[in-house]
mmCIF file of the N, C-alpha and C atoms, coordinates in Angstrom:
data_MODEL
# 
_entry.id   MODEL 
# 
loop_
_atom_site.group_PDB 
_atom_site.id 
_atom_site.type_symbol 
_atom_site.label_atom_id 
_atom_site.label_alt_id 
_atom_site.label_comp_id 
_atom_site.label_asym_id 
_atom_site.label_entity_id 
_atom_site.label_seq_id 
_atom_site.pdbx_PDB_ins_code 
_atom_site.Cartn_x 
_atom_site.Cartn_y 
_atom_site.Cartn_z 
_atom_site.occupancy 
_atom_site.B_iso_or_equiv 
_atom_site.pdbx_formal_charge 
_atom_site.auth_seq_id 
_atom_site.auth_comp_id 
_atom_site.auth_asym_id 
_atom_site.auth_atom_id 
_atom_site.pdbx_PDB_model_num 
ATOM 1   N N  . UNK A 1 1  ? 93.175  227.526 121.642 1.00 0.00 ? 1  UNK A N  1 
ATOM 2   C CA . UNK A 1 1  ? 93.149  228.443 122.770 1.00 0.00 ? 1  UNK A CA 1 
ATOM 3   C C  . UNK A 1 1  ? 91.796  228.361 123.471 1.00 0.00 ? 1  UNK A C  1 
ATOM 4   N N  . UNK A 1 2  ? 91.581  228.171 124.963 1.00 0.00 ? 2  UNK A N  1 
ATOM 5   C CA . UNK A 1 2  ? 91.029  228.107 125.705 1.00 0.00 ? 2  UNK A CA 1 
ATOM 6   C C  . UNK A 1 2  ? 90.815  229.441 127.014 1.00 0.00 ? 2  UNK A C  1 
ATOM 7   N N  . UNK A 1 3  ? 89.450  229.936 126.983 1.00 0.00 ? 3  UNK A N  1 
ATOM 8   C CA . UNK A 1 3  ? 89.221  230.496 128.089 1.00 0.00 ? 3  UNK A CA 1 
ATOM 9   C C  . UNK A 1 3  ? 89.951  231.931 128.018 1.00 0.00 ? 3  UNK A C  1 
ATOM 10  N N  . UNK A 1 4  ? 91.137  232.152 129.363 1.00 0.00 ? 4  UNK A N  1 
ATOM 11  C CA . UNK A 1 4  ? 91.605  234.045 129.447 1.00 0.00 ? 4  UNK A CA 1 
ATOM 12  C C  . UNK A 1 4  ? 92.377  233.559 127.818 1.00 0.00 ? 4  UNK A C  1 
ATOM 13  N N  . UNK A 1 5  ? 93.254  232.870 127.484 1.00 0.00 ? 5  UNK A N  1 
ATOM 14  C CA . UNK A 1 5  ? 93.703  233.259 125.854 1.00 0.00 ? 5  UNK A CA 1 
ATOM 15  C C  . UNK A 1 5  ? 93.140  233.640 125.058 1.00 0.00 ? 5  UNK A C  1 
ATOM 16  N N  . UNK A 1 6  ? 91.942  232.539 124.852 1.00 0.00 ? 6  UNK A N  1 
ATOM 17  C CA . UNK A 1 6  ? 90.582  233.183 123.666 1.00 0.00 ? 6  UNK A CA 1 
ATOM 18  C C  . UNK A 1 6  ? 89.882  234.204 124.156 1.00 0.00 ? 6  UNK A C  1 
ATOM 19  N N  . UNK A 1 7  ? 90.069  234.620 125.033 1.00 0.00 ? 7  UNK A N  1 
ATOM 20  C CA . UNK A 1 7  ? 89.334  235.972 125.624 1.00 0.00 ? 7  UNK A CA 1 
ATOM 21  C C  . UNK A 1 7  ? 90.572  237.505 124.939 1.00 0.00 ? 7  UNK A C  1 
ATOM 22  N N  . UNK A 1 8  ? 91.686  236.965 125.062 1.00 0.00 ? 8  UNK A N  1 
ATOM 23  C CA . UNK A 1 8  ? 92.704  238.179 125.064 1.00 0.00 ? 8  UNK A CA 1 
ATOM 24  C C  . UNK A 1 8  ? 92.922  237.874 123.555 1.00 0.00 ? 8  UNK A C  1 
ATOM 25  N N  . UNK A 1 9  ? 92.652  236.888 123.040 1.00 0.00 ? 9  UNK A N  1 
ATOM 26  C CA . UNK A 1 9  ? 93.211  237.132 121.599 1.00 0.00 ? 9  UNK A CA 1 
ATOM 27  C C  . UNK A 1 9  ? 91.654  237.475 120.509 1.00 0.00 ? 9  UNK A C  1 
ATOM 28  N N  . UNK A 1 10 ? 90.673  237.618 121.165 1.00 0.00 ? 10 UNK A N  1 
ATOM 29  C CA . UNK A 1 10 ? 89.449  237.965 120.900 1.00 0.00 ? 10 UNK A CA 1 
ATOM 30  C C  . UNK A 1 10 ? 89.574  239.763 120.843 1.00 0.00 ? 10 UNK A C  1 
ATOM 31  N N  . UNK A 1 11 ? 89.861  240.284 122.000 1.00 0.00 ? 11 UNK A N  1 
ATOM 32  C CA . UNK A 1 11 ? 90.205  241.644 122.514 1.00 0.00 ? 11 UNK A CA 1 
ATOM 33  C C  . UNK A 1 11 ? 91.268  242.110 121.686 1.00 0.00 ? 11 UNK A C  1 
ATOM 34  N N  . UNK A 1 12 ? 92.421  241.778 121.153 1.00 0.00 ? 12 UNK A N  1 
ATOM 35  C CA . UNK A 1 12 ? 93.497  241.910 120.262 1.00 0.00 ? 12 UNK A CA 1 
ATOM 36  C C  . UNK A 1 12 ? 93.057  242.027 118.957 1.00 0.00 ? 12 UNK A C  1 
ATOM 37  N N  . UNK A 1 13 ? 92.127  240.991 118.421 1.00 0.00 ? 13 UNK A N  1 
ATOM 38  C CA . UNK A 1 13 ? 91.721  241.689 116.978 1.00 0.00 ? 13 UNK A CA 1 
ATOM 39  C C  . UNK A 1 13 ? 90.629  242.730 117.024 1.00 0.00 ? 13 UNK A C  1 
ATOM 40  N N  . UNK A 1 14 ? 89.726  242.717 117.748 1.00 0.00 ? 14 UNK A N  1 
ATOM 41  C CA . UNK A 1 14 ? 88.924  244.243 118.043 1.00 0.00 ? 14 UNK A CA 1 
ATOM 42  C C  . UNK A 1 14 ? 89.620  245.668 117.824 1.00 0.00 ? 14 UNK A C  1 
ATOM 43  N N  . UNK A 1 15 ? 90.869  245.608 118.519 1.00 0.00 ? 15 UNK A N  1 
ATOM 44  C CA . UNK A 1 15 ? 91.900  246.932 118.565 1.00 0.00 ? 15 UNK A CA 1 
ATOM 45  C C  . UNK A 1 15 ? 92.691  247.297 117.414 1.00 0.00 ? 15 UNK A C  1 
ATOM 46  N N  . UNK A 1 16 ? 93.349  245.659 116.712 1.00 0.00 ? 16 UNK A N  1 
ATOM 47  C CA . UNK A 1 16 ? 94.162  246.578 115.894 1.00 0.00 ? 16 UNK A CA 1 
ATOM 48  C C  . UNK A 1 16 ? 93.587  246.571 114.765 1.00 0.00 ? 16 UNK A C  1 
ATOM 49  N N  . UNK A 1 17 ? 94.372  247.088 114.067 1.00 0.00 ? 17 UNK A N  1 
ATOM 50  C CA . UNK A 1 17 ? 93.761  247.150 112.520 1.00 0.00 ? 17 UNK A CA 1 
ATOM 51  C C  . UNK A 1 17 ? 94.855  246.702 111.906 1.00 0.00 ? 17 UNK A C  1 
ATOM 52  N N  . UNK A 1 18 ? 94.174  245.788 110.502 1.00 0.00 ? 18 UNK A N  1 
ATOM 53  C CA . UNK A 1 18 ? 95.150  244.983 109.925 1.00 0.00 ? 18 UNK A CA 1 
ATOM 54  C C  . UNK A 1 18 ? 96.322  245.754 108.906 1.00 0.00 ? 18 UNK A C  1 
ATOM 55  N N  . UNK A 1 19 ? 97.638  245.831 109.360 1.00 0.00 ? 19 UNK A N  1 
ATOM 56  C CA . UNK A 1 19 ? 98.619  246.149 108.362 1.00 0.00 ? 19 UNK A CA 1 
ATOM 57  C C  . UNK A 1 19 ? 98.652  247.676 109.373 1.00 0.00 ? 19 UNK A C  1 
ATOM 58  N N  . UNK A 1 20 ? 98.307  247.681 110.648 1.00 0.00 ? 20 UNK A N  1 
ATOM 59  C CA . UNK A 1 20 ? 98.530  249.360 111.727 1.00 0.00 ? 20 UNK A CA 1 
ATOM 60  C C  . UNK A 1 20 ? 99.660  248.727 112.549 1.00 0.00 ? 20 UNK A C  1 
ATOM 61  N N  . UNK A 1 21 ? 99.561  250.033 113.509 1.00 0.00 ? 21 UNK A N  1 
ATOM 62  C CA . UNK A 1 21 ? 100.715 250.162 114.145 1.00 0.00 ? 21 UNK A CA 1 
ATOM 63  C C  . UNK A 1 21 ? 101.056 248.875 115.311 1.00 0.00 ? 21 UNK A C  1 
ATOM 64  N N  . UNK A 1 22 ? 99.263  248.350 115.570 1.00 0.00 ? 22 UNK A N  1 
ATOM 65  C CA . UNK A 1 22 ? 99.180  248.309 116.914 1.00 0.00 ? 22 UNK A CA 1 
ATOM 66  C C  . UNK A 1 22 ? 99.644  246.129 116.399 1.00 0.00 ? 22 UNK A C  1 
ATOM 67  N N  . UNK A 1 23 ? 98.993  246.268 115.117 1.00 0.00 ? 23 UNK A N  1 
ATOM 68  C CA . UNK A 1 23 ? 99.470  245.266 114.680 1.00 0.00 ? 23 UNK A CA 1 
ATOM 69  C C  . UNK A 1 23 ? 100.774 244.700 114.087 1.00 0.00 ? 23 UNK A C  1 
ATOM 70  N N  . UNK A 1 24 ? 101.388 245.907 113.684 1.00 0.00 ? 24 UNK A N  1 
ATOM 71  C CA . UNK A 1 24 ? 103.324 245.434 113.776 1.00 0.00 ? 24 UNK A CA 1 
ATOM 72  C C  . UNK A 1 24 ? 104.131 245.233 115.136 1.00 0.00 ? 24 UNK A C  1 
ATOM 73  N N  . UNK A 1 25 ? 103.646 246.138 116.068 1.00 0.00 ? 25 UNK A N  1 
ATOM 74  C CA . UNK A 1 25 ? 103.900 245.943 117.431 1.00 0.00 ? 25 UNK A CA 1 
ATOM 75  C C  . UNK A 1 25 ? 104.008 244.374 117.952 1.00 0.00 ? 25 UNK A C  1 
ATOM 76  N N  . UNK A 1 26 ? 102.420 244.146 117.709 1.00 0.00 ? 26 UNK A N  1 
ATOM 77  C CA . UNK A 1 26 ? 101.960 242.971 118.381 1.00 0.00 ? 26 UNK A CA 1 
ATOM 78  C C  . UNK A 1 26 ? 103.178 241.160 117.652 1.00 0.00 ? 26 UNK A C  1 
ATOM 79  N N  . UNK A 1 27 ? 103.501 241.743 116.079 1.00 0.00 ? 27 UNK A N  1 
ATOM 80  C CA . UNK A 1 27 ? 104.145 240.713 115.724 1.00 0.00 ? 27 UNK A CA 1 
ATOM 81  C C  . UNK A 1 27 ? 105.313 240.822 116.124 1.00 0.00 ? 27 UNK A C  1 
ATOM 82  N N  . UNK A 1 28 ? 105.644 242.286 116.313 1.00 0.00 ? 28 UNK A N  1 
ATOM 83  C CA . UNK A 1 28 ? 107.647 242.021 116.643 1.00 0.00 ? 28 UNK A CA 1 
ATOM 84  C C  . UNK A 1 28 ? 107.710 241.201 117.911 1.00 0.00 ? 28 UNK A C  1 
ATOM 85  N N  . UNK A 1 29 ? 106.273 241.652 118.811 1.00 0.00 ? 29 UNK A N  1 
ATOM 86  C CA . UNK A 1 29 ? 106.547 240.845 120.707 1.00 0.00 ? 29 UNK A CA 1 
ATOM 87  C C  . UNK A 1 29 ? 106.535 239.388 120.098 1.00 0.00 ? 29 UNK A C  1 
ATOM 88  N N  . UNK A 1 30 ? 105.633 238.940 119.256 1.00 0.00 ? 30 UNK A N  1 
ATOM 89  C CA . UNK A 1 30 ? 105.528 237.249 118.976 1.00 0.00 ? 30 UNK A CA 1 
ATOM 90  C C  . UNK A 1 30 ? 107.214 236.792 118.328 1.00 0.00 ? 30 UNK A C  1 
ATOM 91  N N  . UNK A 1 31 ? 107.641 237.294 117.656 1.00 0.00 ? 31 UNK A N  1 
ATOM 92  C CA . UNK A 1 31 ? 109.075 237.125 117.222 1.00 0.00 ? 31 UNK A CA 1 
ATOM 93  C C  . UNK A 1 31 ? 110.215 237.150 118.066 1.00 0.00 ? 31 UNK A C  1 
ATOM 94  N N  . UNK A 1 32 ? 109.876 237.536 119.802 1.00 0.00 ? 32 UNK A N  1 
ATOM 95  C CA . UNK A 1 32 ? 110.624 237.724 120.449 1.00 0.00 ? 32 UNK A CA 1 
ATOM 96  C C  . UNK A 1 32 ? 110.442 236.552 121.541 1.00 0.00 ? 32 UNK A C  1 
ATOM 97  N N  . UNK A 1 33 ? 111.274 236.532 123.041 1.00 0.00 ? 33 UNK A N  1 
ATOM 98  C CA . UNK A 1 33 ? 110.845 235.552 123.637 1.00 0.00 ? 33 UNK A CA 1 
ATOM 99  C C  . UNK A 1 33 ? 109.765 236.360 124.836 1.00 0.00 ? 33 UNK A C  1 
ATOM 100 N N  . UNK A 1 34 ? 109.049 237.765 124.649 1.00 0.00 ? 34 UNK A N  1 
ATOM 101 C CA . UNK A 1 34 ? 108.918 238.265 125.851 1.00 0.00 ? 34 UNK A CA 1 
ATOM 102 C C  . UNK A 1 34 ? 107.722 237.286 126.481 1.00 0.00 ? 34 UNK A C  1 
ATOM 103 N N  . UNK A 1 35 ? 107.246 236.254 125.234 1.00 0.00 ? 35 UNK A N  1 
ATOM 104 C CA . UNK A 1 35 ? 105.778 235.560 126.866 1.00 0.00 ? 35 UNK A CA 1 
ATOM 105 C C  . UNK A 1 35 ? 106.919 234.695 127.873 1.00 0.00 ? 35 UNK A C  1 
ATOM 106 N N  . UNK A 1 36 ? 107.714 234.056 126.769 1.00 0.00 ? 36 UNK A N  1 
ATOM 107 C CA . UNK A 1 36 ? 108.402 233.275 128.548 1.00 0.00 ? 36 UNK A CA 1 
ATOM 108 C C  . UNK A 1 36 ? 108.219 233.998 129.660 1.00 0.00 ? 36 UNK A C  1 
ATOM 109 N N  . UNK A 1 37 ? 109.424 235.260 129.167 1.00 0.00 ? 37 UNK A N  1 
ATOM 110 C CA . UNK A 1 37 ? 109.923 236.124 130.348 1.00 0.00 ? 37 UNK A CA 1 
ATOM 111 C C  . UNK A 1 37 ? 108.527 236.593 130.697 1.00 0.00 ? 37 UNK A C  1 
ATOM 112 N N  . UNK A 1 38 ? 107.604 236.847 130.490 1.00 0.00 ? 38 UNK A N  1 
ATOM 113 C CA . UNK A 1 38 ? 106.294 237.399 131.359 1.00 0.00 ? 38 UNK A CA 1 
ATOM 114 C C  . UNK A 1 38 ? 105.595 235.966 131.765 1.00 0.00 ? 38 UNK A C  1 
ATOM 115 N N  . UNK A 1 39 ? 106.172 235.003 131.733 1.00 0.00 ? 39 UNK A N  1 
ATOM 116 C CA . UNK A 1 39 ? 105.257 233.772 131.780 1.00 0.00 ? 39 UNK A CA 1 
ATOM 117 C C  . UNK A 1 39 ? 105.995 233.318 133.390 1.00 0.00 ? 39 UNK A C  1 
ATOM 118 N N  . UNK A 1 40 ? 107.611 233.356 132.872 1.00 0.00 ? 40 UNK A N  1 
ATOM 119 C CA . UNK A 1 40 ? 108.380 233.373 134.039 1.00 0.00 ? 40 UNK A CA 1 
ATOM 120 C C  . UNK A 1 40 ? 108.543 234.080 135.165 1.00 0.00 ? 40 UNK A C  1 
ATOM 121 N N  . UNK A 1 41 ? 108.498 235.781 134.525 1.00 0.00 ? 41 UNK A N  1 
ATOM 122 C CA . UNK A 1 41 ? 108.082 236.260 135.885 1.00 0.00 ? 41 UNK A CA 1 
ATOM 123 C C  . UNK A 1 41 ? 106.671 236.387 136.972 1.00 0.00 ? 41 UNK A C  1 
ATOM 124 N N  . UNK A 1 42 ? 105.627 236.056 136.431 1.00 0.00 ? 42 UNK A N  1 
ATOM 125 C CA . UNK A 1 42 ? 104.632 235.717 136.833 1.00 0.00 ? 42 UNK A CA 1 
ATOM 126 C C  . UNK A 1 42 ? 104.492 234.441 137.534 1.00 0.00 ? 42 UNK A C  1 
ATOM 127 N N  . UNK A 1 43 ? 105.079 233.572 137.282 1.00 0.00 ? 43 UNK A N  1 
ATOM 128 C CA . UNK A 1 43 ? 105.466 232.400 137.721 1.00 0.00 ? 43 UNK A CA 1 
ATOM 129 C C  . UNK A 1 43 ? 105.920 232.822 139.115 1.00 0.00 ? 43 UNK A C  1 
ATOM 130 N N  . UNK A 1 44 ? 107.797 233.213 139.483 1.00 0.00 ? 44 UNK A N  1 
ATOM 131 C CA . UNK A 1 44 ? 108.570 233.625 140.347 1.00 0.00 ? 44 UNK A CA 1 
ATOM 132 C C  . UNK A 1 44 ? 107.492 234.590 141.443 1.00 0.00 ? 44 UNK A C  1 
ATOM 133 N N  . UNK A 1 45 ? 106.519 235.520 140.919 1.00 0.00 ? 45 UNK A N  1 
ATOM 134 C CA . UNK A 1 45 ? 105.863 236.215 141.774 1.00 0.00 ? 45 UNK A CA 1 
ATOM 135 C C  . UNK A 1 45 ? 104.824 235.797 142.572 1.00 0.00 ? 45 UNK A C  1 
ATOM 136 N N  . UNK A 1 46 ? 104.235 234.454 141.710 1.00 0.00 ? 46 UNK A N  1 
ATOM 137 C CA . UNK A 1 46 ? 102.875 233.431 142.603 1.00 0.00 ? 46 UNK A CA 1 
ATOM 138 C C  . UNK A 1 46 ? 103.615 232.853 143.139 1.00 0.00 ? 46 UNK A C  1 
ATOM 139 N N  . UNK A 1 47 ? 104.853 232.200 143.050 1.00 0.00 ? 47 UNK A N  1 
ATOM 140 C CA . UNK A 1 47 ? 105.652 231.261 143.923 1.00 0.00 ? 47 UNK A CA 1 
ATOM 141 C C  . UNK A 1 47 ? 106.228 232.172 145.312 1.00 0.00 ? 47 UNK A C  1 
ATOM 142 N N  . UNK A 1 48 ? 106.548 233.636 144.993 1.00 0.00 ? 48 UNK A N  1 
ATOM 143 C CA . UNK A 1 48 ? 106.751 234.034 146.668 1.00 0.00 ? 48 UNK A CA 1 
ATOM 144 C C  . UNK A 1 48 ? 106.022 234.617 146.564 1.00 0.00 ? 48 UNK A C  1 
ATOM 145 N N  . UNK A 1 49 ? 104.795 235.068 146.530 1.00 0.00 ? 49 UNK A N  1 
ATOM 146 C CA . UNK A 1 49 ? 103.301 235.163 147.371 1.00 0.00 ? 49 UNK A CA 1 
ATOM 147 C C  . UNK A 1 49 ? 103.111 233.873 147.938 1.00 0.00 ? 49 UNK A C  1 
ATOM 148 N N  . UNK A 1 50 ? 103.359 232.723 147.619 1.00 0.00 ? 50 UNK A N  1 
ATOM 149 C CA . UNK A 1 50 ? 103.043 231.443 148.422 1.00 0.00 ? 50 UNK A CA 1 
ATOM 150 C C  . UNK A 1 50 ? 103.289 231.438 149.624 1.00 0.00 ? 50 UNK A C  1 
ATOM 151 N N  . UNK A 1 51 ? 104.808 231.691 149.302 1.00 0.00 ? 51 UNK A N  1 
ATOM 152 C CA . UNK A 1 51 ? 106.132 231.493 150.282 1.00 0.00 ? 51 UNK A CA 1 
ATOM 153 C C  . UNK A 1 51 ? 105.614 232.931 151.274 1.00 0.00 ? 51 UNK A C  1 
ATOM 154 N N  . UNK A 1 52 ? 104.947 233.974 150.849 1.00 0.00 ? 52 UNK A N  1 
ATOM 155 C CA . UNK A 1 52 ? 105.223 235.110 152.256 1.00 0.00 ? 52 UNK A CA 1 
ATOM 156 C C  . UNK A 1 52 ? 103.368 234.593 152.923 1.00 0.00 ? 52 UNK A C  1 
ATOM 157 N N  . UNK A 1 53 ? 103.016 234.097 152.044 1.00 0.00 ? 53 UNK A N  1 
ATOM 158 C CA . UNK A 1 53 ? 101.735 233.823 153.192 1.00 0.00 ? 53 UNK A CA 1 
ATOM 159 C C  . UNK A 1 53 ? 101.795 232.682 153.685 1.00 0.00 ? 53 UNK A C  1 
ATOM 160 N N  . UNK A 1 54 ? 103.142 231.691 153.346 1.00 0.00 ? 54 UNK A N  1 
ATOM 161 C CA . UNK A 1 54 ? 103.011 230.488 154.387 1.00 0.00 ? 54 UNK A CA 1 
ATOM 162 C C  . UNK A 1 54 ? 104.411 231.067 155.633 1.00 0.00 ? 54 UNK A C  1 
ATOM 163 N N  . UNK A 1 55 ? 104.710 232.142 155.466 1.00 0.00 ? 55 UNK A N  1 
ATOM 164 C CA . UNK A 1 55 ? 105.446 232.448 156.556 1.00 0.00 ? 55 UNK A CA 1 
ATOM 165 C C  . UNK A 1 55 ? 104.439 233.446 157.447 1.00 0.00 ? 55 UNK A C  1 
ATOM 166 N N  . UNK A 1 56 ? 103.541 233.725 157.301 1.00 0.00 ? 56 UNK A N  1 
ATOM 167 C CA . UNK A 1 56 ? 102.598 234.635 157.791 1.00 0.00 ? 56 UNK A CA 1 
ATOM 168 C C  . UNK A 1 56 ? 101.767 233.387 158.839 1.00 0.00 ? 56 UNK A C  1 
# 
């Protein structure tokens, strides 16, 4: 991991505490698919910001 990752996964062990809440949380999201879907919708949202400032 490089750069904003090692920055956010730096910030992530600061907060939780090992075997807490904030850390069962954090494994059920990894067990799931939600980075696509936040990877994807972030994606879809820079792609029409493109699209409304090249119609501008």
């Amino acid at each position: 991991m490089f750069g904003k990752e090692r920055d956010f996964e730096i910030l992530i062990n600061k907060i939780k505490s090992p075997g807490g809440t904030t850390q069962a949380g954090l494994e059920s999201l990894e067990g799931s698919k939600i980075e696509s879907i936040f990877k994807d919708a972030f994606r879809a949202a820079k792609e029409r910001s493109i699209q409304i400032s090249d119609e501008n």
